[in-house]
C-alpha positions in Angstrom: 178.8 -104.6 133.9 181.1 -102.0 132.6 181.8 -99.3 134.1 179.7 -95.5 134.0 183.0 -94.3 131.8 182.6 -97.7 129.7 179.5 -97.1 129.0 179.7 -93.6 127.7 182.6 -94.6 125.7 180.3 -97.1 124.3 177.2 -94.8 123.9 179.2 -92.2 121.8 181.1 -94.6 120.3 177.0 -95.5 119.0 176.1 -92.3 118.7 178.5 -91.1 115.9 177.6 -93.9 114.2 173.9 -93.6 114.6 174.3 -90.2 113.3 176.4 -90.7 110.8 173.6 -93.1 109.2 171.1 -90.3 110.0 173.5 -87.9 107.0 175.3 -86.0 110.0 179.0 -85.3 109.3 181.2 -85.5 113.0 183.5 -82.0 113.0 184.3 -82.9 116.2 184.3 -85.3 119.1 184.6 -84.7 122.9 185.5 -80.8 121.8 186.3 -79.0 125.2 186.6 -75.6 126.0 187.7 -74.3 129.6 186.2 -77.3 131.6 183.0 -77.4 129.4 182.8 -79.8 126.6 180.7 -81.3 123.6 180.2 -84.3 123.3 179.5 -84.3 119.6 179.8 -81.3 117.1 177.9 -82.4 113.9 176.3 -80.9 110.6 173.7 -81.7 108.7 171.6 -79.7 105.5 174.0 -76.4 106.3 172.9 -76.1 110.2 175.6 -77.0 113.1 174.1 -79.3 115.3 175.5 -79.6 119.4 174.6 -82.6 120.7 174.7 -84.2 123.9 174.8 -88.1 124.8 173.1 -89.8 127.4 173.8 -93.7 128.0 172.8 -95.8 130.5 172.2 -99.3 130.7 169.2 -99.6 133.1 165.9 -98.0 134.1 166.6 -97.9 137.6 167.6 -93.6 138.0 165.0 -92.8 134.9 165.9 -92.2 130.9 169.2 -91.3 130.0 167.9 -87.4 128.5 166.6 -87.4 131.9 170.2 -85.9 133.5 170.1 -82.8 130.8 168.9 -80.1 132.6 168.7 -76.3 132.3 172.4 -76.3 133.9 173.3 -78.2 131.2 172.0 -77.1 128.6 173.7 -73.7 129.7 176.8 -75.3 130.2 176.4 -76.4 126.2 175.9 -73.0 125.0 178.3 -71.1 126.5 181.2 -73.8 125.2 179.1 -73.7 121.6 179.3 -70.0 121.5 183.4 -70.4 122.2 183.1 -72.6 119.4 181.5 -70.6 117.6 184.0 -67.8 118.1 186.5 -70.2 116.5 184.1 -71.1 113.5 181.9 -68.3 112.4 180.7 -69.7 109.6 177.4 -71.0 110.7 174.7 -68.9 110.5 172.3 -71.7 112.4 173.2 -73.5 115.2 170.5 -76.1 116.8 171.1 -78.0 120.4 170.2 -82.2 120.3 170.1 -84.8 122.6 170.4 -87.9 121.6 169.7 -91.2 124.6 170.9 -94.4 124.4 169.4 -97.2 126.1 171.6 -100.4 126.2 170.3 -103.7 128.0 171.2 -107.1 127.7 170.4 -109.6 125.2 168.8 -106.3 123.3 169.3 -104.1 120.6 170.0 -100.4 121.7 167.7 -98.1 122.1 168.0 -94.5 120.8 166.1 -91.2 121.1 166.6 -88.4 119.4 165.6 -84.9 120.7 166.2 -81.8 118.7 166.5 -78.6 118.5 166.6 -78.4 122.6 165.8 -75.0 123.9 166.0 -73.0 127.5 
């Protein structure tokens, strides 16, 4: 099995494609700011979309959007509004999660939650 940092390689590797098929344009990938970081900075219909990846490749410690929590979530805001210090452009900003489930011998398996709030 590859390893956890294979793996999330490999789930955002699916991710940007996923959303890219879902009309999304990428800005950015793996956009860091002090030791905080997005994993994917994305648009779609005029509204900037921050969105987390979760991957994992078993059941066994729950569903992937299982690990976002409300730290993490804060962590997310507080590097979007640096971003957003950079870019102020965008009037609406919305906070996504999108889970990946890879298993063997299977398709993977994605779900998408938006607009994520505290």
């Amino acid at each position: 099995m590859a390893s956890h940092h294979e793996l999330g390689r490999l789930g955002e590797e699916l991710a940007a494609k996923y959303l890219q098929e879902a009309s999304f344009d990428i800005l950015h990938r793996n956009w860091k700011y002090s030791y905080y970081e997005i994993d994917i900075i994305g648009c779609r219909e005029n509204v900037l979309h921050i969105i987390e990846i979760k991957t994992r490749s078993s059941r066994t410690f729950g569903w992937p959007e299982d690990d976002v929590g409300y730290k993490k979530i804060e962590k997310l805001m507080i590097a979007a509004e640096a971003y957003l210090e950079q870019h102020p452009q965008w009037e609406r900003v919305q906070y996504d999660i999108l889970s990946i489930s890879i298993f063997k011998h299977k398709p993977p398996e994605y779900y998408f939650i938006t607009d994520v709030s505290l």
